[in-house]
C-alpha positions in Angstrom: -16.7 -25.7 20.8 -19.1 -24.8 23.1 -22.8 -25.1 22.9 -24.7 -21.9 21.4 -27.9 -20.5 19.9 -27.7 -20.4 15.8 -30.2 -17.3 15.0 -30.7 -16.5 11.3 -32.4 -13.0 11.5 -34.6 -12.0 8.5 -34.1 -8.6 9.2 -31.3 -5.9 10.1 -33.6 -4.1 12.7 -34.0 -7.7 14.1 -30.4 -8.6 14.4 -29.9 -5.3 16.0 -32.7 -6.4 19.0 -31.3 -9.4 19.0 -27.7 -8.3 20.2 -29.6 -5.4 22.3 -31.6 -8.4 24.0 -28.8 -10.5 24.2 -25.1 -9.3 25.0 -23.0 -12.1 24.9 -24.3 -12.9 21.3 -22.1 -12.5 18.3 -22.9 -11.8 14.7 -22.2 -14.1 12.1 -21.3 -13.2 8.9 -18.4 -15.2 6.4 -17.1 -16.4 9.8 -13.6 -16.5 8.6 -12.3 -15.5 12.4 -15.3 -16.5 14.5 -15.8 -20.0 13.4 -11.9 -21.0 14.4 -12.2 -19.2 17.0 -15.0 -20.9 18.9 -13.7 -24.4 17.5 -10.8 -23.7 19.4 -12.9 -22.7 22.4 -11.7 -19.4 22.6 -14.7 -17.5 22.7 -18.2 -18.9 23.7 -21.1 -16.5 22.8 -24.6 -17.2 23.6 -26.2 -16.9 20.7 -24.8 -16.8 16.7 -26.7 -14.3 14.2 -26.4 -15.1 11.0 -26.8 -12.0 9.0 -24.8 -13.3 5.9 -28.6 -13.7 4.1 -30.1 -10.0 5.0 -30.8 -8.3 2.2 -30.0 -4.9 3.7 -26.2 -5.3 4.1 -25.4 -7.2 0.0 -25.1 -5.6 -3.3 -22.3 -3.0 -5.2 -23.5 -0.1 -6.5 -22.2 3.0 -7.6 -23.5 6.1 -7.0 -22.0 9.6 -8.8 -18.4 9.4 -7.3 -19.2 7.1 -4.4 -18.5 3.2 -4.6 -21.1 1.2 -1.9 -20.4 -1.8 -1.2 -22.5 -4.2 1.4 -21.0 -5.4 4.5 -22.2 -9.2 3.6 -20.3 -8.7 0.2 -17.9 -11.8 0.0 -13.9 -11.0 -1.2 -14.7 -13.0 -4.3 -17.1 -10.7 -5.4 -15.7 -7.8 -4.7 -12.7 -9.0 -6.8 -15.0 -10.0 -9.9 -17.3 -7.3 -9.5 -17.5 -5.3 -13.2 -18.5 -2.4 -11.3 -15.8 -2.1 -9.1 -13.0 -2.8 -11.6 -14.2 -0.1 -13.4 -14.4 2.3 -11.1 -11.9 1.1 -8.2 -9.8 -1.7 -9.9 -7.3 -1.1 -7.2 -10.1 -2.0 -4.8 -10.9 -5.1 -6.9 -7.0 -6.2 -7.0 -6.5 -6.0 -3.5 -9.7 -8.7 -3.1 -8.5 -11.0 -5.2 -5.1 -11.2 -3.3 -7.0 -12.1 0.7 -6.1 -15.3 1.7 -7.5 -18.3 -1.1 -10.3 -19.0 -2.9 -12.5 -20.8 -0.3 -11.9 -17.9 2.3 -13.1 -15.3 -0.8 -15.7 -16.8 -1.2 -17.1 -16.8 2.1 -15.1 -13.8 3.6 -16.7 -10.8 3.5 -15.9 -7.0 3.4 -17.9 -5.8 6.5 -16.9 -8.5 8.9 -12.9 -7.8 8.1 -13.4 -4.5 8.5 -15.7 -5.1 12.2 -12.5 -7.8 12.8 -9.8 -5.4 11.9 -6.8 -7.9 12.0 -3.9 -6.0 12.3 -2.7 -8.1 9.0 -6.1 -7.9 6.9 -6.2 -6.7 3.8 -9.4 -4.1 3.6 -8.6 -1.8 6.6 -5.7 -0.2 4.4 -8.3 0.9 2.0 -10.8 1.8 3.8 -8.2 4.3 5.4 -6.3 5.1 2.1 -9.3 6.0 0.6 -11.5 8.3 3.4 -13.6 5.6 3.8 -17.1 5.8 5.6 -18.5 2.9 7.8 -22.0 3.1 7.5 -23.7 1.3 10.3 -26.9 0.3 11.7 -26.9 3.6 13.8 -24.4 6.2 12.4 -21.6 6.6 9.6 -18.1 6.6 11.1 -15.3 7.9 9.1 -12.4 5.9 8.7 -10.3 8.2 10.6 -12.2 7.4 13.7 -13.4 4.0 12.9 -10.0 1.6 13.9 -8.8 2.1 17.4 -6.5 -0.6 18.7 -5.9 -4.3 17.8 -9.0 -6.2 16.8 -11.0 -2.8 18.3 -12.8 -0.6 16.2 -15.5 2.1 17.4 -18.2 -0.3 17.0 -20.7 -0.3 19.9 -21.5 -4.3 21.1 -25.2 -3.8 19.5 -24.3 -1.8 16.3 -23.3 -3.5 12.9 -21.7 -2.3 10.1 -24.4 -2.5 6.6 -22.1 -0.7 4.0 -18.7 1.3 3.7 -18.6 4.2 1.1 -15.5 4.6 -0.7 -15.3 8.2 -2.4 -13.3 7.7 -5.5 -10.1 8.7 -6.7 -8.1 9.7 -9.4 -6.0 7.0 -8.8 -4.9 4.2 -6.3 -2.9 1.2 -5.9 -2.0 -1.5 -3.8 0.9 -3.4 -2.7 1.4 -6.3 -0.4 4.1 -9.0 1.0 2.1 -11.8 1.2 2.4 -14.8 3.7 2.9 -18.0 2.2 0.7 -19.8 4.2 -2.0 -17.6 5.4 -2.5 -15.0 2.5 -2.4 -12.2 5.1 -0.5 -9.0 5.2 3.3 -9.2 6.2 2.9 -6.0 5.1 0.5 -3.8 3.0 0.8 -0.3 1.4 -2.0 1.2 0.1 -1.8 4.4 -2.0 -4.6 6.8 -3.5 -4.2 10.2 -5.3 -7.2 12.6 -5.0 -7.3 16.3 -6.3 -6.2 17.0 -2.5 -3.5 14.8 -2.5 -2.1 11.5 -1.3 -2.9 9.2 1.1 -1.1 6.5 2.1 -2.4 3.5 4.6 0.0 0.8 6.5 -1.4 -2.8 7.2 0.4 -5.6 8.8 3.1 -3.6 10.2 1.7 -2.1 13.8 -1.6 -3.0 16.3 -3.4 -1.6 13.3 -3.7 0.1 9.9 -1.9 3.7 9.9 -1.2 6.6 7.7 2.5 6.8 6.6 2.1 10.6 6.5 6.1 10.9 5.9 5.3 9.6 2.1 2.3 11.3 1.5 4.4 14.6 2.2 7.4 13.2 -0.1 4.7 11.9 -3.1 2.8 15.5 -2.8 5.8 17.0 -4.0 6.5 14.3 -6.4 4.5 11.2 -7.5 8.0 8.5 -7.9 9.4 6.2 -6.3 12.4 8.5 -6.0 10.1 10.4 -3.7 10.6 7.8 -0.8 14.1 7.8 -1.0 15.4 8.7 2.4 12.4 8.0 4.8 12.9 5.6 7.5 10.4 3.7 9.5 11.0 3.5 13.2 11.3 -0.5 13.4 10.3 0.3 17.4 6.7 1.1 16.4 6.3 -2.1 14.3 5.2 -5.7 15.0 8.0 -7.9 15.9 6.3 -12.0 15.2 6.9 -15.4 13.9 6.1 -14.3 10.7 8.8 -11.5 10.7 11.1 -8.8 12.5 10.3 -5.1 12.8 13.5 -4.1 11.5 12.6 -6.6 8.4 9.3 -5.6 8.4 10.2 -1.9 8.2 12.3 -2.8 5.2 9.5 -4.3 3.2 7.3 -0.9 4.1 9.4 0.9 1.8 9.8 -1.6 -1.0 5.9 -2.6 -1.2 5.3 1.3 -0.8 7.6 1.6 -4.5 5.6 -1.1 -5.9 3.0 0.8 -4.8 4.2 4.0 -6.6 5.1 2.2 -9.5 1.5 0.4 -10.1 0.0 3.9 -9.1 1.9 6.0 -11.9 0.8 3.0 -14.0 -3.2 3.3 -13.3 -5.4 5.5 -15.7 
């Protein structure tokens, strides 16, 4: 690891001067990705800001059909939160399934979503739902806010504080999880709204995507029935260790039934 600055800001506005003033630095949040990475001396910022202590990014709240949820917000309580099992549970389910305990516990949902693994677990919802990414100097919709692997349309000073989840009538979430890791092989992530269906991809490409294809089918008919037929192009898909494409468009399709199934299930 190389040698660094530990900063422990006691303010939003001053972590933001503090990457202005400094742009090698790198915030600091559960450190789930970050602190492996610098142990393996993979990356060596020049200073570390700690923001997982500022009161301006913690806290769940709900507010009329909007669920907030601070980007210093660890897995573990997003998955035990009473407030988001009532009004989200599908939210709440997919928490509990990221990685294990110790990584819940310190994980949380604003730096997975600033990492955007192409195998984490939040960016499906985020997109599933219509998601906003508020941040220290805009709100990004979801639509706009992943770009490429481990790239978002964060600016180097800017971090996000909350993401907005507009609720819906229902959602549900399905996921082939690895053994080892707890990560996405592949996640499907469904949510009804009075507009329609949205459905969001994780672990199968560079990043989380819209399987418009089922969205289209499940419009016309909310069942598993619905996806008989699609196909997923195994060329656009991650080919790994973990998994093949052609296997990993396979599991796509079941995990999207599940998906279906736990969705028709949902109040």
């Amino acid at each position: 690891m190389y040698a660094t600055t530990y900063i422990r800001p006691t303010s939003l506005a001053q972590a933001v001067e503090l990457l202005k003033a400094s742009p090698e630095a790198k915030p600091l949040s559960g450190g789930m990705t970050l602190i492996p990475t610098l142990k393996q001396r993979l990356a060596a910022p020049s200073h570390l800001l700690d923001l997982s202590h500022l009161p301006e990014l913690q806290g769940i709240r709900l507010d009329g059909k909007l669920l907030r949820i601070g980007a210093a917000t660890p897995h573990a309580v997003v998955a035990n939160s009473p407030i988001v099992a009532e009004a989200l549970p599908a939210l709440a389910y997919l928490a509990g399934l990221i990685a294990d305990p110790q990584v819940r516990n310190r994980g949380t949902i604003g730096g997975s979503v600033a990492n955007n693994d192409p195998a984490a677990d939040y960016p499906s919802a985020v997109l599933a739902l219509g998601a906003t990414v508020v941040t220290s100097a805009r709100r990004i919709p979801a639509e706009e806010f992943f770009t490429g692997m481990f790239e978002t349309a964060l600016a180097p000073d800017e971090l996000i504080t909350e993401i907005e989840f507009p609720l819906p009538d229902r959602a549900a979430y399905a996921k082939c999880r690895h053994g080892a890791s707890g990560y996405a092989v592949v996640g499907v992530f469904i949510a009804q709204t009075g507009a329609g269906f949205r459905v969001a991809v994780t672990g199968a490409q560079a990043f989380v995507y819209r399987w418009r294809e089922a969205e289209a089918a499940l419009q016309k008919h909310c069942d598993e029935s619905a996806l008989d037929g699609l196909n997923v192009d195994a060329d656009e898909l991650l080919d790994d260790v973990h998994t093949s494409a052609r296997y990993r468009a396979n599991l796509i399709g079941v995990y999207a039934r599940q998906a279906v199934a736990a969705l028709k299930a949902a109040k």
